[in-house]
N, C-alpha and C positions, 0 to 999 in steps of 0.2 A: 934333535932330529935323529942322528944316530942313536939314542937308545930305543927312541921308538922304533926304526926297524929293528934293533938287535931281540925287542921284548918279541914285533910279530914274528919274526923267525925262530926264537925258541917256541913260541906257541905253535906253528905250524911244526915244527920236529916233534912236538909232545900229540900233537893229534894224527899226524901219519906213525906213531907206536902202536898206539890204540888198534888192538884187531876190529876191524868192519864188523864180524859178522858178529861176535861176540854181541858189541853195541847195540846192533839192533833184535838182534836175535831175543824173546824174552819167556816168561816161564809158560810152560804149557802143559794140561794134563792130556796124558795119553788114552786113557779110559773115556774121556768125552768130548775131546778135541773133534771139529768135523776136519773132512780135508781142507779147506781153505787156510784157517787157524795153524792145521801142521806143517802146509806148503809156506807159510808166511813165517811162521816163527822158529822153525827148526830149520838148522845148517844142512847144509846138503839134500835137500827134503822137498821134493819137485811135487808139481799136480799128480803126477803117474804115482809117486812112494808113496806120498800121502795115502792115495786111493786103494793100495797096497795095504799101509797101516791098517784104515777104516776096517776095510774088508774081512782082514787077519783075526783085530777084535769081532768082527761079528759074528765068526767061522769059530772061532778058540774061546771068545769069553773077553775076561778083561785081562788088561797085562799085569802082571805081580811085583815083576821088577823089568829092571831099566834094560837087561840082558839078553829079557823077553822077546824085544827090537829087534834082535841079529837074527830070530826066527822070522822076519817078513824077508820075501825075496827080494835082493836088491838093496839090503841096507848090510855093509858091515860093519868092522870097529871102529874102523876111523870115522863113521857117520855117526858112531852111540858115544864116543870120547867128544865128537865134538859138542855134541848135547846135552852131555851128562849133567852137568851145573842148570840144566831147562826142563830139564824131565821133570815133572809131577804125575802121581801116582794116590788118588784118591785126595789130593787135597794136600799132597807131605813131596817135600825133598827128597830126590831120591838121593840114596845116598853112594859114595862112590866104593867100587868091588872093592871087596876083601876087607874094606874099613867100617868095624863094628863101633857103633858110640860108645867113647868113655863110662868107664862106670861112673864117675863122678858128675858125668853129668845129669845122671837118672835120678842121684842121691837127696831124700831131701834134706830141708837146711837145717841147722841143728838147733835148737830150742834156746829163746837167751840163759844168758848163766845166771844162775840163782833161781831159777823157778821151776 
C-alpha cells in the first residue's frame, strides 16, 4: 500500500513540473491561422490579439519571421519567447533568433566508399 501512494505522489510531483501552457499550447502557422486557432493555440494570445494578428497580416502581407509578431500592437517578447517553439511560418519551424542551422546539417551524405 505504501508504495502505491509513494509511485501516486511522485507522479503527481512529475505532472505539476510540466508547464500547463506549453502542453497544451500546439504548432500553429501564422500566415493562415484564423483568430480562433491563434486565441486557442498560442500563449498569451486572447480573442482581441489574435484579431490584431489577423488584421496585421491583412494590412502588411504575410509574416517572414517570428520577430514579425512584436510588430502587432499588444504583443511583446515575452508573448513571442513564449511561442517561439509554435510558430510556423509557411509550413517550417521557425527557428529561434540569432541561431543559424548547422552547416552539417545542410550537407549531404557522402557516397559509400569504394564507388
Amino acid at each position: 500500500m505504501q508504495d502505491k501512494n509513494i509511485r501516486t505522489l511522485v507522479q503527481g510531483l512529475i505532472l505539476s513540473l510540466l508547464p500547463v501552457g506549453a502542453a497544451l499550447a500546439g504548432p500553429v502557422n501564422l500566415n493562415s491561422a484564423d483568430v480562433a486557432t491563434l486565441a486557442r493555440e498560442l500563449d498569451g494570445i486572447g480573442p482581441a490579439k489574435a484579431q490584431a494578428i489577423v488584421e496585421f497580416r491583412q494590412k502588411n502581407g504575410p509574416f517572414k519571421s517570428p520577430e514579425d509578431l512584436l510588430k502587432v500592437d499588444g504583443i511583446g517578447e515575452r508573448v513571442l519567447e513564449q511561442n517561439r517553439g509554435n510558430i510556423r511560418l509557411n509550413g517550417t519551424t521557425a527557428a529561434p533568433a540569432g541561431k543559424a542551422t548547422p552547416k552539417s546539417a545542410s550537407k549531404p551524405a557522402a557516397p559509400p566508399a569504394g564507388r
